[in-house]
C-alpha positions in Angstrom: 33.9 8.1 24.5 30.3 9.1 23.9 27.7 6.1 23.6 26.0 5.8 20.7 22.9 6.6 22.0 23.9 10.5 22.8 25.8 10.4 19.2 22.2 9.8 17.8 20.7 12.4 19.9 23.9 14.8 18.4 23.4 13.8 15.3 19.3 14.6 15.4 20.1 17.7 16.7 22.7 18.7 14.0 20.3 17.6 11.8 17.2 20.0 13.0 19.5 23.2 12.7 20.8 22.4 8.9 19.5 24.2 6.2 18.4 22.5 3.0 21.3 22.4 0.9 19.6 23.6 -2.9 21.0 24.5 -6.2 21.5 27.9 -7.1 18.7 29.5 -8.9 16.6 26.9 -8.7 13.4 28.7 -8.1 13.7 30.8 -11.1 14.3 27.7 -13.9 12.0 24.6 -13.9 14.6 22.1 -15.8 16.6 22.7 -12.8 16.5 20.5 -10.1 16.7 20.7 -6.4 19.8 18.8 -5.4 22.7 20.6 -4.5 25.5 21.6 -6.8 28.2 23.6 -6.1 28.2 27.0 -7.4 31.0 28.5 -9.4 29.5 31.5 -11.3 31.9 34.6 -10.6 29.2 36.7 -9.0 27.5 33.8 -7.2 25.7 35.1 -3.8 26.3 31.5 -2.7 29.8 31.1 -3.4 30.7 34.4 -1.8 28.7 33.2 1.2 26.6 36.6 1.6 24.5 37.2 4.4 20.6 36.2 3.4 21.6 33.9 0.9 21.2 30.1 0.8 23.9 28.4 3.2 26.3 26.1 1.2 27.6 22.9 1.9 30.6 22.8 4.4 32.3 21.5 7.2 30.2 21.8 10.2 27.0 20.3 9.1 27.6 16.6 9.3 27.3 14.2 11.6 29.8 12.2 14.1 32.0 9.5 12.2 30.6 6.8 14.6 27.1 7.4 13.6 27.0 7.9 10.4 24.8 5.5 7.8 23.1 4.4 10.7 19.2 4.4 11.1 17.7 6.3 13.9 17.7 3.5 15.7 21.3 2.7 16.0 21.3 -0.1 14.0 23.0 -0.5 10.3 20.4 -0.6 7.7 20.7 -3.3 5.2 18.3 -4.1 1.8 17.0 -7.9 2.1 16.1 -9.0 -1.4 16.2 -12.7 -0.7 17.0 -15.3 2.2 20.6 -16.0 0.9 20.9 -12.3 2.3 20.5 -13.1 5.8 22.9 -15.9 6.6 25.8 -13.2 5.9 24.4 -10.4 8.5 25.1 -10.3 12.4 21.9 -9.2 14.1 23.0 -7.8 16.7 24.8 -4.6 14.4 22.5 -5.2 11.8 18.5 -4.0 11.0 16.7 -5.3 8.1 15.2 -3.5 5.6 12.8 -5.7 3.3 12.8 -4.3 -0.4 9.9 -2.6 -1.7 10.3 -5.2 -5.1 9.5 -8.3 -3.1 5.6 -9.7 -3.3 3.9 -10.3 -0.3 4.4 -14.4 0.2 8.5 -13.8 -0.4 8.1 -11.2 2.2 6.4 -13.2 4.6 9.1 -16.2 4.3 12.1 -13.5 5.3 9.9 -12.0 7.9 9.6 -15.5 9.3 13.2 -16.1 9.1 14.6 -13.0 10.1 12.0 -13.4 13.4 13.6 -17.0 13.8 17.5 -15.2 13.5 16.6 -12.6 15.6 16.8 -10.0 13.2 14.9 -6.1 14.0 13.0 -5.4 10.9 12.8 -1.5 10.3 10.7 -0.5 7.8 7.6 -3.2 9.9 6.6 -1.4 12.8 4.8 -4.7 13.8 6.1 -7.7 11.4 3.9 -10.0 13.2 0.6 -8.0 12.4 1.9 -7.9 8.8 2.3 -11.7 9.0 -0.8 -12.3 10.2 -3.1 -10.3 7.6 -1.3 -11.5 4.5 -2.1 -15.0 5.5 -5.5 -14.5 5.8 -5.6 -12.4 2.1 -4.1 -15.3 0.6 -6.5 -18.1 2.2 -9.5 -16.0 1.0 -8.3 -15.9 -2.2 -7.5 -19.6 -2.1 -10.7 -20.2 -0.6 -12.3 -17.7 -3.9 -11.1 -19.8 -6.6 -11.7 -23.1 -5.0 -15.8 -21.7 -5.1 -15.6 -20.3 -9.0 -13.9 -23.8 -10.1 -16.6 -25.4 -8.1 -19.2 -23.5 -9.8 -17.8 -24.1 -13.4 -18.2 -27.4 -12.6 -21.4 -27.5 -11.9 -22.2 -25.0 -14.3 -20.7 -27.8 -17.3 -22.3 -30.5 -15.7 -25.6 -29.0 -16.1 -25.5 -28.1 -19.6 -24.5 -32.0 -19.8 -27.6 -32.9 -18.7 -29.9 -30.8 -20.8 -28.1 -32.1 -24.0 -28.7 -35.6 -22.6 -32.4 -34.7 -21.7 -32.9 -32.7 -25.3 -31.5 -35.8 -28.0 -31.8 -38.5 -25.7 -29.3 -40.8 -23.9 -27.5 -41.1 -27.6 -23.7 -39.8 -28.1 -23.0 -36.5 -26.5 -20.6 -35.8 -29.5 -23.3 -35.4 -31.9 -25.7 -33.9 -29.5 -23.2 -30.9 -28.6 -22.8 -30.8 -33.0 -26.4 -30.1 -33.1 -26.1 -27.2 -30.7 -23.1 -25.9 -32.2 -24.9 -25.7 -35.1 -28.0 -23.9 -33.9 -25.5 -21.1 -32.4 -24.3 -21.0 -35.9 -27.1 -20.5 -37.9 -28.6 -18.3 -35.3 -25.7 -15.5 -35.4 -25.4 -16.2 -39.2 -29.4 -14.9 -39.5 
C-alpha cells in the first residue's frame, strides 16, 4: 500500500499534466461559460477526440481513491461556521477551514478553541499572528470611543457653564429656551 504522502505527491503530479477541461466553443460566444460540458454536436472536434483539439474529460485524469477531497496537506478539509462545529470533528483526520462569513471576534473565539482541541487550521498560515493583531484592532477602537464619549462630555458640560454664566445661576430650562430661541429667529432672518 502507498502512504499517503507519495499519493499526494501522485496526485500533484497527475494534476500538473491535465489539461483544462473547457466547453466547446467557448472562445467564440461570450454568454458561454468556461466550465466543462460534454459535447454532443455530430461534427464535434472534441467528441471525435481529434488530434489538436481540446482534451475531453475521461478516465485517466483523476486522482487516487485514497486521496481524493483531501487538501494538499493530507488532511480533510472541513467549513467551521460556528463552535458547535468542532465538538463533532477528530483532529487528527480533520483540518479546519474558518468561513469567509464569520467577523473577526467570532473568528478569534474558534481560533482559540480549535488551538485548545488541537485542531490544524488551513486557510491561517499563522493563527496565532492573526490572533494577536485583531486583538489589538479591537482595543484601539475600544480605546477610540471611550476618547470621543469623553470629549462629548466635556463638550456638553461646557456649553452648561456658559448658559449658567450668560442668565445667571437661575433654571437651566429656561436659559437653554432662550438660546433655542435665538437659533430660531436667527435661521428664520
Amino acid at each position: 500500500m502507498d502512504s499517503i504522502k507519495e499519493l499526494l505527491e501522485l496526485r500533484k503530479h497527475i494534476k500538473s499534466k491535465k489539461p483544462d477541461f473547457i466547453r466547446q466553443d467557448t472562445h467564440k460566444k461570450k454568454r458561454l461559460c468556461r466550465k466543462w460540458r460534454r459535447p454532443k454536436g455530430l461534427h464535434s472536434k472534441i467528441r471525435l477526440k481529434l488530434k489538436g483539439r481540446a482534451k475531453k474529460v475521461q478516465l485517466g485524469y483523476g486522482s487516487p481513491k485514497k486521496v481524493r477531497n483531501l487538501h494538499k496537506s493530507g488532511f480533510q478539509q472541513y467549513v467551521i461556521k460556528s463552535i458547535k462545529d468542532l465538538e463533532v470533528l477528530d483532529s487528527k483526520k480533520t483540518g479546519l477551514v474558518i468561513s469567509s462569513s464569520l467577523g473577526n471576534k467570532k473568528r478569534i473565539v474558534i481560533l482559540k478553541k480549535a488551538k485548545e482541541k488541537g485542531f490544524r487550521v488551513l486557510n491561517f498560515s499563522n493563527p496565532d499572528e492573526f490572533i494577536k493583531k485583531v486583538e489589538e484592532k479591537i482595543t484601539l477602537r475600544k480605546n477610540k470611543k471611550k476618547g470621543e464619549q469623553k470629549k462629548t462630555e466635556e463638550a456638553k458640560r461646557k456649553e452648561e457653564k456658559k448658559l449658567i454664566e450668560k442668565v445667571g445661576v437661575g433654571n437651566k430650562k429656561e436659559a437653554e429656551k432662550k438660546e433655542k430661541d435665538k437659533l430660531l429667529t436667527k435661521k428664520d432672518k
